[in-house]
SEFIMI-416311 format. One line per field, with one value per residue: x negated, y, z negated of N, C-alpha, C in turn. Coordinates in Angstrom, 2 decimals. Layout:
// residues N
nx: [X,...] $
ny: [Y,...] $
nz: [Z,...] $
cax: [X,...] $
cay: [Y,...] $
caz: [Z,...] $
cx: [X,...] $
cy: [Y,...] $
cz: [Z,...] $
//
This chain:
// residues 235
nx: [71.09,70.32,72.10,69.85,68.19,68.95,68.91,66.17,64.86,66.95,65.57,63.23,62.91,64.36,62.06,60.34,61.37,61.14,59.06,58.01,59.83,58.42,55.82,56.10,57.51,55.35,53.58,54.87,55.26,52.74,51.52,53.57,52.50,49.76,50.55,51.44,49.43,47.61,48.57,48.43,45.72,45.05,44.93,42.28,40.33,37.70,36.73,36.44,35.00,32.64,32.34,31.72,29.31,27.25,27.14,26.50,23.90,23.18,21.94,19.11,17.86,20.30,21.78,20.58,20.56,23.28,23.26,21.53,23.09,25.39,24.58,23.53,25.88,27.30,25.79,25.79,28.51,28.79,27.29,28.27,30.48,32.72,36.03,37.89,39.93,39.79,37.49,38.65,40.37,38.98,37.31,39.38,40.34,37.75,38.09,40.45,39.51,37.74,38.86,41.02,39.11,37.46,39.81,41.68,40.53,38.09,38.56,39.50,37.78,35.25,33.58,35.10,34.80,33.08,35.01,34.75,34.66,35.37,37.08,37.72,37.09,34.80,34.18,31.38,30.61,29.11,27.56,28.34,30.45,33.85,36.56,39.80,42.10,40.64,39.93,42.67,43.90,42.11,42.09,45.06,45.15,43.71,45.30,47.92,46.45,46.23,48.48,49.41,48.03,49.03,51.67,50.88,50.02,52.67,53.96,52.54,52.49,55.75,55.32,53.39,52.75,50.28,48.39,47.75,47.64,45.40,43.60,43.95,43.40,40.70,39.60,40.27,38.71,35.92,35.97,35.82,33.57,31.75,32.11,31.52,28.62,27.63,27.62,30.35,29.81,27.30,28.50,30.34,28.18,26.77,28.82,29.03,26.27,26.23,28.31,27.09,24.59,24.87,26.06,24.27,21.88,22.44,23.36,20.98,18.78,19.71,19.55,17.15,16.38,17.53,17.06,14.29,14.41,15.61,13.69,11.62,13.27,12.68,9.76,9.39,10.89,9.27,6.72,7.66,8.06,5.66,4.39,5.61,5.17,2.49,2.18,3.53,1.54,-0.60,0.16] $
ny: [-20.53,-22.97,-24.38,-23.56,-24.83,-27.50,-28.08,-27.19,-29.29,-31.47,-31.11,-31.61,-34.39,-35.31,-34.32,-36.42,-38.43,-38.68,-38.22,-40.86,-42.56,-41.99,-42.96,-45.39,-46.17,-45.77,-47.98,-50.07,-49.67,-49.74,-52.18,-53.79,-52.81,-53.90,-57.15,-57.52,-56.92,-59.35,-61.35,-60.94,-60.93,-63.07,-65.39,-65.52,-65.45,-66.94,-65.60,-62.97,-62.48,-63.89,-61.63,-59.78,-61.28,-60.36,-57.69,-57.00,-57.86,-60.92,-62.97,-62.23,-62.52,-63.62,-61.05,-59.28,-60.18,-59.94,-57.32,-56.46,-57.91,-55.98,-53.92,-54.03,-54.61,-52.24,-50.49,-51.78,-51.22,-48.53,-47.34,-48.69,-48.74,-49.54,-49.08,-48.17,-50.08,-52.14,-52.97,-53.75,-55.17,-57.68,-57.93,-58.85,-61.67,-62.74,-63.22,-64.36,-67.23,-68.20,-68.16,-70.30,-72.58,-73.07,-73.61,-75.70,-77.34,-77.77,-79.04,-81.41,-83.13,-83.29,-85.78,-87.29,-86.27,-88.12,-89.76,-88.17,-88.11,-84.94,-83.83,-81.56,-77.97,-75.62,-72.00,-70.27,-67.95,-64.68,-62.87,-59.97,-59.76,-59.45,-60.99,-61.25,-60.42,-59.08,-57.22,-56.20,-55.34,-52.36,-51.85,-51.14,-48.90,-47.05,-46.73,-45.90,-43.32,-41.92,-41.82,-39.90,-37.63,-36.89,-36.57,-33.80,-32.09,-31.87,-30.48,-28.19,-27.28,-26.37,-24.56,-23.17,-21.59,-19.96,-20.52,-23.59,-22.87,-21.80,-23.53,-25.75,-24.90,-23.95,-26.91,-27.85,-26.28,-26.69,-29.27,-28.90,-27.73,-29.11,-31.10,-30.03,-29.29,-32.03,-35.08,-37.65,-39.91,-40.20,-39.75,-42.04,-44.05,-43.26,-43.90,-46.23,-47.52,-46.98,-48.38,-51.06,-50.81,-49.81,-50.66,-52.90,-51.53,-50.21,-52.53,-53.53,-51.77,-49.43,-50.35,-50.90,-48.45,-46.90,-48.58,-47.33,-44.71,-44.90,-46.00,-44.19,-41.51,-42.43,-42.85,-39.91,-39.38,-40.42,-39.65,-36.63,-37.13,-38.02,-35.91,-33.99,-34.80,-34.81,-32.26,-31.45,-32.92,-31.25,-28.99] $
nz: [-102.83,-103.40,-101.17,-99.36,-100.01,-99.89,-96.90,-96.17,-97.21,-96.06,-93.19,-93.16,-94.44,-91.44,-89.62,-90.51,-90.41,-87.32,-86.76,-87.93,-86.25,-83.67,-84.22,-83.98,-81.68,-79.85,-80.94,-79.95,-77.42,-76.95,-77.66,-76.11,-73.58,-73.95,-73.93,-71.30,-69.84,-70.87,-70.42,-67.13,-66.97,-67.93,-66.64,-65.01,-66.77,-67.07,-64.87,-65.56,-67.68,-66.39,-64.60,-66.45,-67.84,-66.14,-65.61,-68.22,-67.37,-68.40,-67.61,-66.14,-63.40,-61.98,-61.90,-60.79,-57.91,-57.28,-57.67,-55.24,-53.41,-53.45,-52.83,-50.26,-48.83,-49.35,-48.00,-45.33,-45.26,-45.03,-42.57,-40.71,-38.01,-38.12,-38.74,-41.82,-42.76,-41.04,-42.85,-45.23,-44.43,-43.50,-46.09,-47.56,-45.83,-46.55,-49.34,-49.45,-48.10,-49.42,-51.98,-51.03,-50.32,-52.65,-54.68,-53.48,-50.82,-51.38,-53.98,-52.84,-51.57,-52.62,-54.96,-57.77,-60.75,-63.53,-66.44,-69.52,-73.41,-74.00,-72.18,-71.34,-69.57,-71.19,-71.56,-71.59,-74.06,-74.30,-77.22,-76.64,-75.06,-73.80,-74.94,-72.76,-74.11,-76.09,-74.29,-73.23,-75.43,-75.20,-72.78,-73.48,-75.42,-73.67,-71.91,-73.01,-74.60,-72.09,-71.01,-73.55,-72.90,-70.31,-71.00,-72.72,-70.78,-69.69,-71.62,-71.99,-69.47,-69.26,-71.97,-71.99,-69.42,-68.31,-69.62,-68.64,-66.37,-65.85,-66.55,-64.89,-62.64,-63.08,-63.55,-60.91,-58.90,-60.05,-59.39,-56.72,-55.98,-56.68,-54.83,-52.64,-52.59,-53.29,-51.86,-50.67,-50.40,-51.95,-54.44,-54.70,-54.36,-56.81,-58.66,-58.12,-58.99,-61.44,-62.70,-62.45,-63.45,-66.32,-68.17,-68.93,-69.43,-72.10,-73.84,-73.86,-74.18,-75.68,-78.90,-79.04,-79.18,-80.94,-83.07,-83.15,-83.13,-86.05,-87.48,-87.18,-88.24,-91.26,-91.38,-91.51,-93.11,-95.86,-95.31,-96.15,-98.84,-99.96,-99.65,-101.11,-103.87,-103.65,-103.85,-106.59,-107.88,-107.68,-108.84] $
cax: [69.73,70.20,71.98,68.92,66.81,68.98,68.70,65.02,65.12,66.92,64.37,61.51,63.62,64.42,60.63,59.70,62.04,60.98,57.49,57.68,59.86,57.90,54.82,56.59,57.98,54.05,52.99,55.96,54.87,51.14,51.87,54.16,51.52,48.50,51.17,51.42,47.67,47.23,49.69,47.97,44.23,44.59,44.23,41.29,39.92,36.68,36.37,36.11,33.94,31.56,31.71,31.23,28.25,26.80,27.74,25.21,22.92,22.70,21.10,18.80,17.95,21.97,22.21,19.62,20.92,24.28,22.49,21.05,23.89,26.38,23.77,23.85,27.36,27.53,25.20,26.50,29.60,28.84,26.69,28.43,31.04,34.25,37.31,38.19,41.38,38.96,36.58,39.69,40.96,37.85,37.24,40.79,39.91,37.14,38.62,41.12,39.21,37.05,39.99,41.54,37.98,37.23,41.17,42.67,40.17,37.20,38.63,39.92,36.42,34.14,33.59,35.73,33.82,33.28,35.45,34.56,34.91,35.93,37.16,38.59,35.88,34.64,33.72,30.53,30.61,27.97,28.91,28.91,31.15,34.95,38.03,40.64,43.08,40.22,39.89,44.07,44.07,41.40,43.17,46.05,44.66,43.61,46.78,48.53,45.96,46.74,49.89,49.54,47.08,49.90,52.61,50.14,50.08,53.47,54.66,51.68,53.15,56.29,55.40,51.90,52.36,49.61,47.11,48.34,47.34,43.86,42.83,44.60,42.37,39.45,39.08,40.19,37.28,34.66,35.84,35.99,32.36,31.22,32.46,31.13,27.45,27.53,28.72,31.67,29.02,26.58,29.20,30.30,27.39,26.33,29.48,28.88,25.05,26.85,29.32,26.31,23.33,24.94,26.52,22.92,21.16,23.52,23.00,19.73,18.33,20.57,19.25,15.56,16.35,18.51,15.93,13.09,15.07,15.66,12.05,10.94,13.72,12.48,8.41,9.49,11.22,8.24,5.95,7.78,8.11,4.36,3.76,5.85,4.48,1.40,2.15,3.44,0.18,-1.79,0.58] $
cay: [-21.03,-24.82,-25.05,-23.50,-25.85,-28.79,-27.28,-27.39,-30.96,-32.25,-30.74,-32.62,-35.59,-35.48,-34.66,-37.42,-39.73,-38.70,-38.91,-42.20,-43.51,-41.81,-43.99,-47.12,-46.37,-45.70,-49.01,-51.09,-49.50,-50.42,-53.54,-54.30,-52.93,-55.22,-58.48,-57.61,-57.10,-60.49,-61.82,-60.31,-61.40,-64.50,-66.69,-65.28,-65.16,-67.28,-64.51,-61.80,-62.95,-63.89,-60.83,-59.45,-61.43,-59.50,-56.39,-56.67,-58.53,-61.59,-63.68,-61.48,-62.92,-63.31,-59.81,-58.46,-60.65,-59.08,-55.63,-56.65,-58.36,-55.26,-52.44,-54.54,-54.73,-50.88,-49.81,-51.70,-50.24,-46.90,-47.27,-49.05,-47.78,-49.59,-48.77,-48.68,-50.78,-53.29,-53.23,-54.22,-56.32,-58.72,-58.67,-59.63,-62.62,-63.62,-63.78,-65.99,-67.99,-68.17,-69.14,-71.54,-73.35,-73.77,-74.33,-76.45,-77.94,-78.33,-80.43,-82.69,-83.89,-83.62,-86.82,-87.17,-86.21,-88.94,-89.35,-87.97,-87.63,-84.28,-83.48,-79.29,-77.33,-74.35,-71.61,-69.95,-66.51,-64.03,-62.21,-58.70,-60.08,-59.42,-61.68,-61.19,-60.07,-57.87,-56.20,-56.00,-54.10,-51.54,-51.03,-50.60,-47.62,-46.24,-46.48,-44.74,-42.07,-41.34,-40.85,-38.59,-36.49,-36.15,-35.84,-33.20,-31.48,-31.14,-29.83,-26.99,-26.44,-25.73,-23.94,-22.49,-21.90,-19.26,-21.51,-24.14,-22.74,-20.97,-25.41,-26.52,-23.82,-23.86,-28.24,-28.05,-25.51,-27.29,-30.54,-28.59,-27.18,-30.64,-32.33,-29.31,-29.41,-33.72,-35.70,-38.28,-41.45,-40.33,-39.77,-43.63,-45.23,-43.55,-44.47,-48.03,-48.01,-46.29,-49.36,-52.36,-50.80,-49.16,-51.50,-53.45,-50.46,-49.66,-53.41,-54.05,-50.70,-48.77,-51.20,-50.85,-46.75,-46.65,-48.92,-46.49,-43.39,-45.44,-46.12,-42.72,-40.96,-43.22,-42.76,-38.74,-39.50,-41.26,-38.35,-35.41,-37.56,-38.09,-34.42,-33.20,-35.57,-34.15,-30.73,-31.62,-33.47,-30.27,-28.09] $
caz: [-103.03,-103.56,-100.23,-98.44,-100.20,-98.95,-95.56,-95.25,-97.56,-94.23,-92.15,-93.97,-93.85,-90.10,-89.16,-91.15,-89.69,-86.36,-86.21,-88.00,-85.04,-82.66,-83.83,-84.12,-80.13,-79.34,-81.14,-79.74,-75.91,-76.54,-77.75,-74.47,-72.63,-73.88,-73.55,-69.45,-69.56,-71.31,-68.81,-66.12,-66.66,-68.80,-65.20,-64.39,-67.78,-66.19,-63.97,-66.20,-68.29,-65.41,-64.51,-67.73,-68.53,-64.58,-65.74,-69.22,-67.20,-69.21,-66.54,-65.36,-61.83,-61.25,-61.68,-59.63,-56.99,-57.50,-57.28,-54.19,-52.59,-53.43,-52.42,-49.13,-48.33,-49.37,-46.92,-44.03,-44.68,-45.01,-41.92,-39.37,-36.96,-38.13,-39.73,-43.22,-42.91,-40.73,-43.36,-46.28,-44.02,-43.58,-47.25,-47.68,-45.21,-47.04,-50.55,-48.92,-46.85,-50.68,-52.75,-50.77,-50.39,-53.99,-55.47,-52.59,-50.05,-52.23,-55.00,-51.87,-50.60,-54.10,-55.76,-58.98,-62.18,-64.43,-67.84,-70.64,-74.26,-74.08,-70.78,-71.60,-69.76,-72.24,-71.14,-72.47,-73.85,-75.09,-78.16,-76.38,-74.00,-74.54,-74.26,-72.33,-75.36,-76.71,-73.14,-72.68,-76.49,-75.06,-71.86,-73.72,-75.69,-73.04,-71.12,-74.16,-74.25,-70.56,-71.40,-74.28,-72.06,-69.27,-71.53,-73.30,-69.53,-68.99,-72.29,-71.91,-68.26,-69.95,-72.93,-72.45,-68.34,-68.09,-70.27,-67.68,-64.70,-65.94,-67.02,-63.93,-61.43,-62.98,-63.00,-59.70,-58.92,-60.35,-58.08,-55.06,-55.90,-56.72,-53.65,-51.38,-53.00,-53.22,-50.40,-51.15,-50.50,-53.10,-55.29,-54.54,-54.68,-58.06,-59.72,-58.26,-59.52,-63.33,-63.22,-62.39,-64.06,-67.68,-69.13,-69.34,-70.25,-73.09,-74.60,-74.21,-74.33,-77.18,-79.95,-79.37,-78.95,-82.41,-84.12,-82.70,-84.50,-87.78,-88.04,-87.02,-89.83,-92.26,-91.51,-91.59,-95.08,-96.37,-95.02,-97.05,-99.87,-100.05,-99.42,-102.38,-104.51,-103.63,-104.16,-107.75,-108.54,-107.64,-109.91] $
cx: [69.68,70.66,70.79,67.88,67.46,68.85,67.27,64.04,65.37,66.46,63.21,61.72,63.59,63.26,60.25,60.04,61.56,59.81,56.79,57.98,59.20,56.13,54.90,57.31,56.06,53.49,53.43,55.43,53.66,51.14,52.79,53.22,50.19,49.01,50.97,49.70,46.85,47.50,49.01,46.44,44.07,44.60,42.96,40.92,38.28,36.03,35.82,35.16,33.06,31.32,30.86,29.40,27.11,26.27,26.26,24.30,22.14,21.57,20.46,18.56,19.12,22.36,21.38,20.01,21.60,24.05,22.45,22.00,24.97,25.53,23.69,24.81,27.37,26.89,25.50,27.67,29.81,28.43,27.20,29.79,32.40,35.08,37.46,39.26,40.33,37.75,37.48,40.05,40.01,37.33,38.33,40.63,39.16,37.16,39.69,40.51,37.72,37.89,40.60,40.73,38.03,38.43,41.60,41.70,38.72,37.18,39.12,39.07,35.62,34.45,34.48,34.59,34.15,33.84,34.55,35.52,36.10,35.87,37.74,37.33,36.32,33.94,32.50,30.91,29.71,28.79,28.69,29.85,32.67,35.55,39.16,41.89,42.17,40.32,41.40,44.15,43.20,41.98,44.18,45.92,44.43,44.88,47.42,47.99,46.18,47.92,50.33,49.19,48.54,51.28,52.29,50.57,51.42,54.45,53.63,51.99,54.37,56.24,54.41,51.61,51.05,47.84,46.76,47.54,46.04,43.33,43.08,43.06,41.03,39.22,39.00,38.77,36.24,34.74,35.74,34.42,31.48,30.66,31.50,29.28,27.24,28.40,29.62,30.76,27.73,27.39,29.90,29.57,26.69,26.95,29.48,27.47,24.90,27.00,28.14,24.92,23.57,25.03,25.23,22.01,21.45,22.59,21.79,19.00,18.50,20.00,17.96,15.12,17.05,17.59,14.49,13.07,14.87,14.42,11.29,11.78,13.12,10.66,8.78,9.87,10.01,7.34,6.22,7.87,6.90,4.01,4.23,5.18,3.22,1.04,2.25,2.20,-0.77,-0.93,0.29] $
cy: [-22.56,-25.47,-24.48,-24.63,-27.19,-28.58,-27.72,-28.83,-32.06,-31.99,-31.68,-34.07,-36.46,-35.42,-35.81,-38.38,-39.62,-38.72,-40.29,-43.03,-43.18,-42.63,-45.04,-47.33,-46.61,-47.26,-49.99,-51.29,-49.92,-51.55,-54.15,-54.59,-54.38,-56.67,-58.66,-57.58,-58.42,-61.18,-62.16,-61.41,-62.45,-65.75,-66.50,-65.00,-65.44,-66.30,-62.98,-61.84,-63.70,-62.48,-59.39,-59.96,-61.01,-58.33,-56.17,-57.45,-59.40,-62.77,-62.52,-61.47,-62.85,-62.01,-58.84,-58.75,-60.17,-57.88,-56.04,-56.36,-57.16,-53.64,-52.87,-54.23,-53.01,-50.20,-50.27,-51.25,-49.16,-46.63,-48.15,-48.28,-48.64,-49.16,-49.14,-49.89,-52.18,-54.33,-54.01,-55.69,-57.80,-58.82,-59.19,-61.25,-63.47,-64.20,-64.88,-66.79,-68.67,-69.48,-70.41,-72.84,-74.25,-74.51,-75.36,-78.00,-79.24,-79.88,-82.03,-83.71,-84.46,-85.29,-86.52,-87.04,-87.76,-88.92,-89.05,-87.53,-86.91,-83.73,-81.80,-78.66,-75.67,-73.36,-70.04,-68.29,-65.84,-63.39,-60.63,-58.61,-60.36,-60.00,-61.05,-60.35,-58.86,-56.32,-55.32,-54.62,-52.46,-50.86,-50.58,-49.30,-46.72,-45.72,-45.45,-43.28,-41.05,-40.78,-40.10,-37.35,-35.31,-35.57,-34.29,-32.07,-30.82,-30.13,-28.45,-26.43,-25.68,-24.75,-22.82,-22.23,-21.02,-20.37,-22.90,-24.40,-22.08,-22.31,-25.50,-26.29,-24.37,-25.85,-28.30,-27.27,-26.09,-28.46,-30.06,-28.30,-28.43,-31.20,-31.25,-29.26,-31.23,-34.40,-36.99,-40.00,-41.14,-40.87,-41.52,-44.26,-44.71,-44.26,-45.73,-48.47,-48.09,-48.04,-50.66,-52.11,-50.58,-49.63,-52.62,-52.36,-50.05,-51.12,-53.87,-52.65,-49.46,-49.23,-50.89,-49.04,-46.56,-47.18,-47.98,-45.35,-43.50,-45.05,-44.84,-41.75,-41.33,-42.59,-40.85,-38.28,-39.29,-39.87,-37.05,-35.89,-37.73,-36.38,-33.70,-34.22,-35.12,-32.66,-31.07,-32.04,-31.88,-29.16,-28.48] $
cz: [-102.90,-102.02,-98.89,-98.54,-100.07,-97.53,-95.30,-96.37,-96.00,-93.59,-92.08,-93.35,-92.65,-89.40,-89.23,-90.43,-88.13,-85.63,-86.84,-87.00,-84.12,-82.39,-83.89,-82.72,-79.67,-79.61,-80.32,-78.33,-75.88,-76.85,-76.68,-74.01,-72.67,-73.78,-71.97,-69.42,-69.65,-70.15,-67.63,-65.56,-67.57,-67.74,-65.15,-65.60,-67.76,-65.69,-64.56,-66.99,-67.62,-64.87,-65.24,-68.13,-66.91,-65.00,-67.13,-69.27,-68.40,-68.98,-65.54,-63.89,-61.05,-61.23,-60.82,-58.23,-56.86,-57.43,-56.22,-53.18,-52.49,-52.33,-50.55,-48.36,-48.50,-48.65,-45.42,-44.02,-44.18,-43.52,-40.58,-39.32,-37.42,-38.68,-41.11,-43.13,-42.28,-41.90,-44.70,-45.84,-43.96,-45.45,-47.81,-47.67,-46.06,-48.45,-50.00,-48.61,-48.72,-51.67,-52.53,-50.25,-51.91,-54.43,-54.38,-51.93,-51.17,-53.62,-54.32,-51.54,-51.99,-54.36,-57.08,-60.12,-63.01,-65.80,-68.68,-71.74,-74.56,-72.42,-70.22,-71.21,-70.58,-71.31,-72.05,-72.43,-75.10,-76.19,-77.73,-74.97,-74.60,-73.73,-74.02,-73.19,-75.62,-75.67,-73.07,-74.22,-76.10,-73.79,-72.12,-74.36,-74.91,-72.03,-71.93,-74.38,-73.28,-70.85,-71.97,-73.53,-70.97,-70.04,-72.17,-72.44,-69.38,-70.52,-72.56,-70.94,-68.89,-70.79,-72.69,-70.43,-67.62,-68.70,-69.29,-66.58,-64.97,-66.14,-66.20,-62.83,-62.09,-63.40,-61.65,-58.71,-58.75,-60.02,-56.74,-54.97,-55.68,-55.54,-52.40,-51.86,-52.72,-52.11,-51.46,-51.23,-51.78,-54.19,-56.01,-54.90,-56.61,-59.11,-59.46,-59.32,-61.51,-63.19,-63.36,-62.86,-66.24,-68.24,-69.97,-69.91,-71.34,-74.10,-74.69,-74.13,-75.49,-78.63,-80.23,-79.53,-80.87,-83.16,-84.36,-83.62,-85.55,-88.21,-87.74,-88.06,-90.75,-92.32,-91.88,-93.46,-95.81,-96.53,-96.37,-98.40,-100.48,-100.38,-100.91,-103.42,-104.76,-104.31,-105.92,-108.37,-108.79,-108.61,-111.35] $
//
């Protein structure tokens, strides 16, 4: 008796110990991860947060323009006769031919700014607009997720291979149905119109929709609260 119950003592034990290191490997790997992410997009930190403040149309005119100018370019692509690789290759071109304007040539010719003060430019940011760090922690979650998912996948291929292959078939299914009902350029341009319309609809639209609710629960409150009230009076 006593040595069964050290028996499944070290069981406890050894679980224990092993799904503590197994979330202190998970933390250690998402914490890597969001350092390379930092890494990654802390040059272009400017950049992201320009296009961030696009994205929840904070300047509304700059973003319509940006509508404009993308819905543009996406229809002459779709619509003229060249090559994809032609079409990479010329925006390639013109991010170069971009970059090495502004960083190189540009600061050659300009006039020098005059001293100042404080001479560190800042760069402005809304407060539903995330930094660089906050973004790299959120990609990193999601990275980790991914990986649970697939790890998820293959230990259900293994274990569960009938359960497996009835999830596998029937996603694949309902993309093949998809794609054969919707063409492959709708599909494109909606998830472009998702990515440059939602994110503004979300923040400036969500708030005045959630406040709308509040105040409509609340007048509904009010209402039955009146009503019984009422009723009691008349009893």
């Amino acid at each position: 008796m006593a040595s069964l119950a050290r028996k499944v003592l070290s069981r406890f034990v050894s679980s224990s110990f092993a799904e503590v290191s197994a979330h202190e490997t998970t933390e250690n790997r998402q914490k890597s991860n969001e350092e390379t992410l930092t890494t990654l997009l802390g040059p272009f930190e400017s950049y992201v947060v320009t296009a961030q403040s696009i994205l929840i149309w904070e300047k509304p005119l700059t973003s319509a323009f940006v509508l404009l100018f993308v819905n543009v370019i996406f229809w002459l692509a779709v619509s003229c006769n060249y090559r994809f690789y032609f079409v990479l290759a010329a925006s390639l071109a013109f991010i170069h031919i971009y970059r090495t304007w502004t960083n190189q040539i540009l600061p050659e010719i300009r006039l020098p700014r005059p001293d100042s003060e404080d001479s560190e430019e800042w760069t402005p940011v809304n407060p539903q607009v995330l930094s660089v760090p906050e973004i790299s922690r959120h990609l990193g979650h999601l990275t980790e997720t991914g990986k649970q998912c697939y790890q998820w996948l293959l230990s259900t291929r293994q274990k569960q291979p009938g359960m497996f292959c009835v999830l596998v078939t029937s996603t694949l299914t309902v993309l093949a149905l998809g794609g054969c009902c919707v063409s492959g350029v709708f599909l494109a341009y909606l998830a472009m119109m998702t990515v440059l319309i939602g994110p503004g609809c979300f923040v400036h639209f969500y708030p005045l929709v959630s406040n709308y609710l509040t105040l409509f629960s609340d007048t509904e409150d009010v209402g039955n609260d009146d009503r019984v009230e009422d009723g009691c009076t008349l009893d």
